[in-house]
N, C-alpha and C positions, 0 to 999 in steps of 0.2 A: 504494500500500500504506500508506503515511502516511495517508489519511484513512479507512483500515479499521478501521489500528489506532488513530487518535486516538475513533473511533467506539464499538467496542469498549472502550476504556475508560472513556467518559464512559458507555455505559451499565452498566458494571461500577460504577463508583462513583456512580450513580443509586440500584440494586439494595442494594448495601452500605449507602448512607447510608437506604433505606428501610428498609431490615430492620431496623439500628440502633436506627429513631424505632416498629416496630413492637412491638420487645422493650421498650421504656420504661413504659409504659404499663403492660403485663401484672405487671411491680414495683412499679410503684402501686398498680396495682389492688390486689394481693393485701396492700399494708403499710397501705392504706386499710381494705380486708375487715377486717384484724388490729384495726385500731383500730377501726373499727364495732363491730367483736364484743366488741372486752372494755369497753367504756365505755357505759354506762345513757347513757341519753338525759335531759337536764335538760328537754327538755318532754311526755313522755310517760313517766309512772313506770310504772313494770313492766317497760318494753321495753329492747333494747339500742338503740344509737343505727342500727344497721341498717336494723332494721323499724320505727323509727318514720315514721309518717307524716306529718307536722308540716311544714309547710311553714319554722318556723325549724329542724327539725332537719335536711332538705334544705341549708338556707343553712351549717348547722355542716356537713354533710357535705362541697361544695365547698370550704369555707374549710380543712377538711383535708387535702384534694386537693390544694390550690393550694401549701400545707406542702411537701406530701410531693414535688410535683414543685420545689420551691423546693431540696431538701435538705435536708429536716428530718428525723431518726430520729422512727419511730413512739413511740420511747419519749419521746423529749423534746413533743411533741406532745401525747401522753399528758398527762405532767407540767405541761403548760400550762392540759389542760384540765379538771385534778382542780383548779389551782391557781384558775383564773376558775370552776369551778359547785362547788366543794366536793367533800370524799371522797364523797360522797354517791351520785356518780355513777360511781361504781368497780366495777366487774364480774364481778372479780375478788379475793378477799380480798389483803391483802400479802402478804410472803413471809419479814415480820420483823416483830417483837414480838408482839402478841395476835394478828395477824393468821396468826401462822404456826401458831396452837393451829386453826383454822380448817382449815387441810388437814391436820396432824397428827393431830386428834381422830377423823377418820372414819377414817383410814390403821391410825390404832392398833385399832379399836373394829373393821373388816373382818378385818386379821391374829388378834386374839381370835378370831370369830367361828370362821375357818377354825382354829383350833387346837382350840376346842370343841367341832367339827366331828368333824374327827380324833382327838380322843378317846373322842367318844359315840359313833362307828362303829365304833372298836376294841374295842370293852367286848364282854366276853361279856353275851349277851343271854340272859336266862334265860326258857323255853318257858311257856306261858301252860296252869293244871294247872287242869282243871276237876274240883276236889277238892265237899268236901261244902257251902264257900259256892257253887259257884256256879249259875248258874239254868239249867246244862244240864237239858232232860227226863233222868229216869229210864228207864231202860231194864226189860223187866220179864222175870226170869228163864225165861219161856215161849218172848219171843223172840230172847234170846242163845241159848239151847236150838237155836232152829229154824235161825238162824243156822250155827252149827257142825255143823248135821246137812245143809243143803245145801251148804256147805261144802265137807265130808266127799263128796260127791257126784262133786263137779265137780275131785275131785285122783283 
């Protein structure tokens, strides 16, 4: 029974330390993805460093890997690499000084909109009167006449 149960536990902690090194990865990944998406890529302007296809932005992509499996926060990481390619490459506005008029200015300018919104719907709306400007035909007293006698008919 000794070598059942010494069996049983080495593949218990086989099982245990696999699952461990299987969950590790999928925190990288995802603090990797986080940093891909918010940092512009320094050799492909337009792109995040995601989608670029750059064989030096591949090389920046591992060396973030390598980071983030070292210990490094995605934020300090971050920081490192506004500090080597400049704001330039920032993805995202700040979230202090001008940078915060950046997500303010649309927040403000959408809450107006819907407040505009909900005034202009609550407004009595006044009926559209086709008095003597407007370019409805005329009708001609023969056949409002015939009008009101078929009318008259059908009650």
């Amino acid at each position: 029974m000794g070598r059942h149960t010494f069996a049983l536990l080495a593949v218990l902690l086989l099982l245990s330390g696999s699952a461990a090194f299987a969950q590790a990865p999928p925190n990288v990944d995802a603090a990797a993805d986080q940093v891909f998406n918010r940092v512009m890529s320094p050799y492909c302007p337009g792109r995040v460093l995601a989608t670029c296809p750059s064989g030096a932005a591949e090389t920046l992509r591992q060396e973030v890997r390598r980071d983030l499996e070292a210990g490094k926060s995605p934020e300090a990481i971050e920081a490192g690499l506004y500090q080597r390619f400049g704001e330039s490459i920032r993805g995202l506005p700040r979230t202090d000084g001008l940078g915060l008029l950046a997500w303010a200015i649309p927040a403000v300018v959408f809450m107006l909109s819907g407040i505009w919104l909900v005034v202009w719907l609550r407004r009595p709306h006044e009926a559209v009167d086709a008095g003597e400007g407007s370019k409805a035909p005329a009708v001609s007293p023969a056949i409002l006449e015939r009008l009101e006698d078929e009318l008259a008919e059908l009650s």
